[in-house]
C-alpha positions in Angstrom: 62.6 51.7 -13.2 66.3 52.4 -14.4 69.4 51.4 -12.7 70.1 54.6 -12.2 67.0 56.5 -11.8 66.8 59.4 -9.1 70.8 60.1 -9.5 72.5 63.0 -11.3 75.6 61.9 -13.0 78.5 65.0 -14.4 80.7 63.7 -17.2 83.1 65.7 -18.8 84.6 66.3 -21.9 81.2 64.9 -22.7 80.8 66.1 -26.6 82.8 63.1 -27.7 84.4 59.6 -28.2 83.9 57.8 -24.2 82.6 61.0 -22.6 79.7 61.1 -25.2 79.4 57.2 -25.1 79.3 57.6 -21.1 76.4 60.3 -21.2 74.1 57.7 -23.2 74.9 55.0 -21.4 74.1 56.5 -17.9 70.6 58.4 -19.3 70.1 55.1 -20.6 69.9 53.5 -17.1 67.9 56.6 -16.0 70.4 59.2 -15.1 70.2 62.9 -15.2 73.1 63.8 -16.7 74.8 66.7 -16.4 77.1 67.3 -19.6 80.2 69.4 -19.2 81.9 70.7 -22.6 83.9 73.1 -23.6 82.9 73.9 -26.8 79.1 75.4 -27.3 79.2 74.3 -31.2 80.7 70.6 -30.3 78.5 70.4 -27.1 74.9 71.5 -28.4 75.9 68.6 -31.3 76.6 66.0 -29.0 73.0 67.1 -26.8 71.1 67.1 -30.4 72.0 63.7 -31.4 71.6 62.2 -27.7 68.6 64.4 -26.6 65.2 61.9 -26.3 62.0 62.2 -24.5 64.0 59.2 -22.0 67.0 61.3 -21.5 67.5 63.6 -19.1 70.4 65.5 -20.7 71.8 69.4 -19.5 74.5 71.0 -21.3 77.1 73.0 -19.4 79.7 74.7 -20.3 83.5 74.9 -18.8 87.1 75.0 -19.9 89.0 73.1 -17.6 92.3 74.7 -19.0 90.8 78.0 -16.8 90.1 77.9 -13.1 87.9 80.7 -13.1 85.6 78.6 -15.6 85.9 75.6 -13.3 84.5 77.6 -10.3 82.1 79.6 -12.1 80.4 76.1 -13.4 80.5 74.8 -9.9 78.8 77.4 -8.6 76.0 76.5 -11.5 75.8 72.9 -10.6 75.7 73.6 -6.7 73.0 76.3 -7.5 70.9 74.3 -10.1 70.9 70.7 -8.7 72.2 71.2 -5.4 74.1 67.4 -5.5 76.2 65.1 -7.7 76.0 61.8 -7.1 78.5 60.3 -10.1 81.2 62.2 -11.3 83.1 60.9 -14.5 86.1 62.8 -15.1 86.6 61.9 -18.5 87.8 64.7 -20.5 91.2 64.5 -22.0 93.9 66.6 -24.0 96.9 65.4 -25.9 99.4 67.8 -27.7 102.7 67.1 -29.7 103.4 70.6 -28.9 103.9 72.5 -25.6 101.1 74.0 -24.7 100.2 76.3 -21.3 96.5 76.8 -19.8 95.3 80.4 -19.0 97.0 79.9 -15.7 100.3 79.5 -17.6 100.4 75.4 -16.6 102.1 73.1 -19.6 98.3 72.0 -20.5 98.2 68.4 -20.3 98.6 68.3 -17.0 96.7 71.4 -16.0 93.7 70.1 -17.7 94.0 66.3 -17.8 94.8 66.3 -13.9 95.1 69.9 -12.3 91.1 71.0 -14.0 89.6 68.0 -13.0 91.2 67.8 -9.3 89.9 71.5 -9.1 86.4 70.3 -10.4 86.7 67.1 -8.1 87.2 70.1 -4.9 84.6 72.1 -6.2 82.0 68.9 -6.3 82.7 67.1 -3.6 80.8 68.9 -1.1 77.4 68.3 -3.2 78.3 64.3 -3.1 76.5 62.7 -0.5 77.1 59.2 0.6 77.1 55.9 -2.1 78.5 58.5 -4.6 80.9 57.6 -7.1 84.2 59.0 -8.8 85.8 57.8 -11.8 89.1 58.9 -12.8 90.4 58.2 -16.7 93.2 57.0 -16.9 95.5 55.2 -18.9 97.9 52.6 -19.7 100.0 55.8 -20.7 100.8 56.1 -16.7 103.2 53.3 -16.5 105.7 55.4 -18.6 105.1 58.3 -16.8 106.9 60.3 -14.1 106.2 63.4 -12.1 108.4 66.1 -12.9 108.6 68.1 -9.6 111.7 69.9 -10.1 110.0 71.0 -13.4 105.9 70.2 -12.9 105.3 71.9 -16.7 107.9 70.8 -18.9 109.5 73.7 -19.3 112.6 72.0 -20.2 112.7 68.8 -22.6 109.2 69.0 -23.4 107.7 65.9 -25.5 104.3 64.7 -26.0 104.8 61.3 -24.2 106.0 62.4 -21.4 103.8 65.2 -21.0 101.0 62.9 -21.3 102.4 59.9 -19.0 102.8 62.6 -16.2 99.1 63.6 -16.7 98.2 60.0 -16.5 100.4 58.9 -13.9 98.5 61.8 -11.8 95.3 60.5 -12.5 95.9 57.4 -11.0 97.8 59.2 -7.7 94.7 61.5 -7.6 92.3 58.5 -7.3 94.7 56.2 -4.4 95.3 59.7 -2.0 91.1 60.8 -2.7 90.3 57.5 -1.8 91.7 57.4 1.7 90.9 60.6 2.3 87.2 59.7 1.7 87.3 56.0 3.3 85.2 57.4 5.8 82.9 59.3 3.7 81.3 56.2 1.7 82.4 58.2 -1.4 84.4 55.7 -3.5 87.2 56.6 -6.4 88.3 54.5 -8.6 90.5 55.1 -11.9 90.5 53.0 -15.3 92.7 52.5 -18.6 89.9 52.3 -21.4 91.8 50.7 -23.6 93.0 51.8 -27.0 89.9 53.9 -28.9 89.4 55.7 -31.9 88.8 59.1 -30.1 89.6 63.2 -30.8 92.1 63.4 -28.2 94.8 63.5 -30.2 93.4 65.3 -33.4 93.9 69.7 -33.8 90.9 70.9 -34.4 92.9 73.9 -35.8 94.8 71.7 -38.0 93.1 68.2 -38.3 96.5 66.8 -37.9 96.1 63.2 -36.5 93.2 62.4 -38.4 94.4 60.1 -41.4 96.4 58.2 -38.7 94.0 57.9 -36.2 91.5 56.7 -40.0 93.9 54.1 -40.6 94.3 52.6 -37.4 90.4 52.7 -36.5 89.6 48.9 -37.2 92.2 48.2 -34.9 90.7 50.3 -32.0 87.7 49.7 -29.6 84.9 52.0 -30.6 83.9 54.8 -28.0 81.5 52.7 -26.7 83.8 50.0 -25.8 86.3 52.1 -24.0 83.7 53.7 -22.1 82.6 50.1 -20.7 84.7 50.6 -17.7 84.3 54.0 -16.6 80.5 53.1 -16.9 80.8 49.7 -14.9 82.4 51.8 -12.2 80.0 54.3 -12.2 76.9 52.1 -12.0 77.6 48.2 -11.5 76.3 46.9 -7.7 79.0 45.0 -7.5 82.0 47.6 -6.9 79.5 49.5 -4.4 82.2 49.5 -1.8 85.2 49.1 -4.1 87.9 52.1 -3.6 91.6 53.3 -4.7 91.8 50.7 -7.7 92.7 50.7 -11.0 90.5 48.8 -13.6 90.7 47.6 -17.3 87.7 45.9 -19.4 85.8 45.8 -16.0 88.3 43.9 -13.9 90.9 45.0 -11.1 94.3 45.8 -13.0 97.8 46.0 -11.9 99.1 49.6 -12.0 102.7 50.7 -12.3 104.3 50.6 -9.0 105.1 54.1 -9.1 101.7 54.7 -8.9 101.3 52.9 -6.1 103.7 55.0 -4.0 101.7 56.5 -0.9 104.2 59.2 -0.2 104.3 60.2 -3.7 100.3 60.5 -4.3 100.4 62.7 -1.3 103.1 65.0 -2.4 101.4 65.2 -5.7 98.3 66.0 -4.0 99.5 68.8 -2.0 101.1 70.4 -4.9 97.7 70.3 -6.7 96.0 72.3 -3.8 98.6 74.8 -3.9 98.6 75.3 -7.5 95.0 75.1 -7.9 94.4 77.4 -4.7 91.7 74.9 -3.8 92.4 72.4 -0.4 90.3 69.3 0.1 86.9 70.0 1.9 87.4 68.8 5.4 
């Protein structure tokens, strides 16, 4: 019998790097995993080299850049499996150029925090209790701020703080879901994995980022490495009842103290309803 077995875990941005790492690790421990990509060519690669006769592996598609994709693959999951019970919202995007989602949102932060707080909605009512969030984060959120005179960068747009907002959220997102959920028995936790030779910040238009990222590879944790956390969150015994914390190489962390701000993971919270048109399930 595996760790795991009976649950049905959702990772996203599951074709590669942690998210790929996460899939296996969880099927592993007798998961049915649920594996949300965006690409059909980069996800039906990803479920060919994982598949097995011991893994329980279904690829879905979704863009998390589109709302109407986010619903539309909710309504699949609710339909096909009826209940989630581990949610890793792993997926992330990384651009030295402004880019906007089809809802006209600068795109790191409408995918990296605004998709998966919309997915988070969607799912939430198919998570019964002892289920499990994860939220990744980054180290990235300490230098980040959230712009709300000017949520997508319209003005003085540049990559680091695009992506330091988006993280900064990610960790905000996890403290106000938490307490919202203390009652629930639903726990969310966030986690920095670390520095890891990952896609994230490659163009798969151009490939630019790819020598760099080459070169610095032996210096970087390997996917599996940096998904460690995310994993230990999802699965270990021991953070059963563990909520609203931020972890690193499978320990409590200190977080910025921005991101500790109450008042300011609520406001960020309510903004996200209104721009995603989705409110938390009461």
């Amino acid at each position: 019998m595996g760790q795991l077995d009976g649950k049905i875990a959702l990772v996203t941005g599951a074709n590669s790097g942690m998210g790929m790492a996460s899939v296996k690790a969880l099927a592993d421990m007798g998961a049915e995993v649920i594996m949300l990509c965006r690409s059909r060519e980069r996800g039906q690669a990803a479920y060919d080299a994982l598949c097995s006769e011991n893994r329980r592996l279904h690829l879905m598609l979704c863009d998390l850049g589109d709302y109407a994709s986010v619903h539309e693959f909710a309504d699949r999951v609710s339909e096909q499996f009826g209940r989630v019970d581990l949610l890793i919202n792993n997926a992330g995007f990384i651009s030295l150029d402004r880019q906007t989602t089809k809802e006209g949102v600068e795109r790191q932060f409408g995918v990296n925090h605004l998709g998966h707080f919309l997915l988070t909605m969607r799912i939430l009512p198919l998570m019964p209790a002892g289920s499990r969030i994860v939220n990744v984060a980054s180290g990235a959120h300490k230098a980040g701020k959230i712009h709300f005179d000017d949520i997508n960068l319209t003005h003085g747009y540049n990559v680091v703080k695009a992506y330091g907002q988006s993280k900064l959220a990610n960790v905000l997102f996890t403290r106000e879901l938490a307490e919202r959920l203390k009652n629930r028995s639903i726990t969310v936790n966030c986690c920095h994995p670390g520095a890891v030779a990952t896609n994230t910040g490659v163009s798969r238009d151009t490939g630019f980022g790819k020598t760099i990222t080459g070169l610095l590879k032996p210096f970087f944790q390997t996917p599996e490495e940096g998904a460690r956390t995310a994993v230990f969150l999802a699965s270990d015994p021991s953070v059963g009842d563990v909520t609203g914390e931020y972890y690193y190489r499978c320990k409590r962390a200190k977080s910025s103290k921005r991101s500790q701000d109450r008042a300011l993971a609520g406001k960020l919270f309510v903004l996200s309803e209104e721009m995603t048109g989705m409110k938390f399930p009461e």
